[in-house]
Wavefront OBJ file of the C-alpha trace (Angstrom):
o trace
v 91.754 106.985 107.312
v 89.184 109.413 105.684
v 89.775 112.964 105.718
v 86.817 115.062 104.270
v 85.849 118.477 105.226
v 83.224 120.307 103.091
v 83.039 123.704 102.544
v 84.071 126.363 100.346
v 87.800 124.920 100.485
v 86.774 121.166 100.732
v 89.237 118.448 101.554
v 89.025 114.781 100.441
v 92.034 111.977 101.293
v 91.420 108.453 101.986
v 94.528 106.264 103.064
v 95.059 102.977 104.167
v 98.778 102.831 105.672
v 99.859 99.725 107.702
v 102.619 100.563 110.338
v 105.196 98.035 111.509
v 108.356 98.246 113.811
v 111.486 99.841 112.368
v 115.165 99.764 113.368
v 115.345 103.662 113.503
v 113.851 106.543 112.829
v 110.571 106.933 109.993
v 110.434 105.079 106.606
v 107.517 105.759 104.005
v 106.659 103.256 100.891
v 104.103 103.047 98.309
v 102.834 99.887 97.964
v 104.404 98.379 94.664
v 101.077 98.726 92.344
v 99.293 100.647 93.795
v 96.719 102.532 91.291
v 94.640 105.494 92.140
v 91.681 106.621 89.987
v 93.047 110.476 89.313
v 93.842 112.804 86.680
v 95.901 114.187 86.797
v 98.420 111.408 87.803
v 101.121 113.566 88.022
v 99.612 114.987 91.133
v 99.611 111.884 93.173
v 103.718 111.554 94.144
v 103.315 115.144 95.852
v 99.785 113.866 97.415
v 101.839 110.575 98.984
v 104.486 112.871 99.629
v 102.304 115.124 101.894
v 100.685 112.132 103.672
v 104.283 110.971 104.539
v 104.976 113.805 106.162
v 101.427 114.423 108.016
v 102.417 110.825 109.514
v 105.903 111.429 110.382
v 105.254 114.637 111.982
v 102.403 112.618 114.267
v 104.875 110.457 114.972
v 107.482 112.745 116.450
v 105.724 115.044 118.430
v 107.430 115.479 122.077
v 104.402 115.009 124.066
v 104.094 111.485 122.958
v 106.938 110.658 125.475
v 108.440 108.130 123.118
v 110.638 108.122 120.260
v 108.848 106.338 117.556
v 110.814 104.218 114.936
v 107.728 102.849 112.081
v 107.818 102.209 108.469
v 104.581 103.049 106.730
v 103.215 101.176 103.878
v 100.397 103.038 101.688
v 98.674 100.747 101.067
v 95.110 102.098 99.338
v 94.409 105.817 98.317
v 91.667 107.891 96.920
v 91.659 111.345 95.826
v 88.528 113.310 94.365
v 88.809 116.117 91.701
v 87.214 118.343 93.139
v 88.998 118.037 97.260
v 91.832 116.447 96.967
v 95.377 118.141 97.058
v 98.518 118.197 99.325
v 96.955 119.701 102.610
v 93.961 117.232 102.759
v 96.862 113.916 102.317
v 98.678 115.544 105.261
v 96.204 115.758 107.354
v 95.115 111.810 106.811
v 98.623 111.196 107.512
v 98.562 112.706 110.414
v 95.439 110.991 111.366
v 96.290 107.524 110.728
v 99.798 107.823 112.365
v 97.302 109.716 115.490
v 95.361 106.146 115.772
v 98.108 103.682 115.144
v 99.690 105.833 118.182
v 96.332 105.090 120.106
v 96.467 101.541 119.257
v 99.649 101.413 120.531
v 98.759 102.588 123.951
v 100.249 105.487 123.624
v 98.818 108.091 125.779
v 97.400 111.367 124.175
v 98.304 114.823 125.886
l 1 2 3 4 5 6 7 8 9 10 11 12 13 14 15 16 17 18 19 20 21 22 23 24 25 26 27 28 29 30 31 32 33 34 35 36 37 38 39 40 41 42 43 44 45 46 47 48 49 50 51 52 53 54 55 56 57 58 59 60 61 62 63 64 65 66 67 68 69 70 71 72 73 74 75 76 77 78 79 80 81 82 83 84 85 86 87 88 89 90 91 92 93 94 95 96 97 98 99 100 101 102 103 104 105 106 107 108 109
């Protein structure tokens, strides 16, 4: 999922997250080694972080109708210097967990 927005305050976030069934409730993982071209690194935890909970807040929205139980694997990410930071990652969560939903069938209010 791409999220770019350019303006004065632009936003850049590109995930790849693969969703599969879970027991219960939400689960987030990094894929083990996974690398991201950023400095600074330090930056990137809080950047996953936000995308985890752009997805899981998709995810459990009541007019869905259903109560979702998915693990999320991130898979790929890219983050630009001059875009990227916690708001743009959220919003690509919530993206990608909006069309796994519509793959799903899961009807959109």
């Amino acid at each position: 999922m791409l999220h770019q927005k350019q303006n004065c305050a632009p936003h850049f976030a590109e995930i790849e997250v693969d969703f599969e069934p879970a027991a219960e409730g939400f689960v987030f993982e990094v894929a083990r080694g996974l690398t991201v071209e950023y400095e600074p690194a330090e930056d990137l935890p809080r950047f996953f972080a936000a995308a985890a909970a752009g997805i899981e807040e998709q995810l459990n929205l009541p007019e869905h109708g259903v109560v979702t139980a998915a693990r999320a694997v991130l898979r790929r990410a890219r983050a630009d210097a001059f875009g990227s930071h916690e708001l743009a990652f959220k919003i690509a969560g919530y993206l990608a967990a909006r069309k796994a939903l519509e793959r799903t069938g899961v009807p959109r209010l």
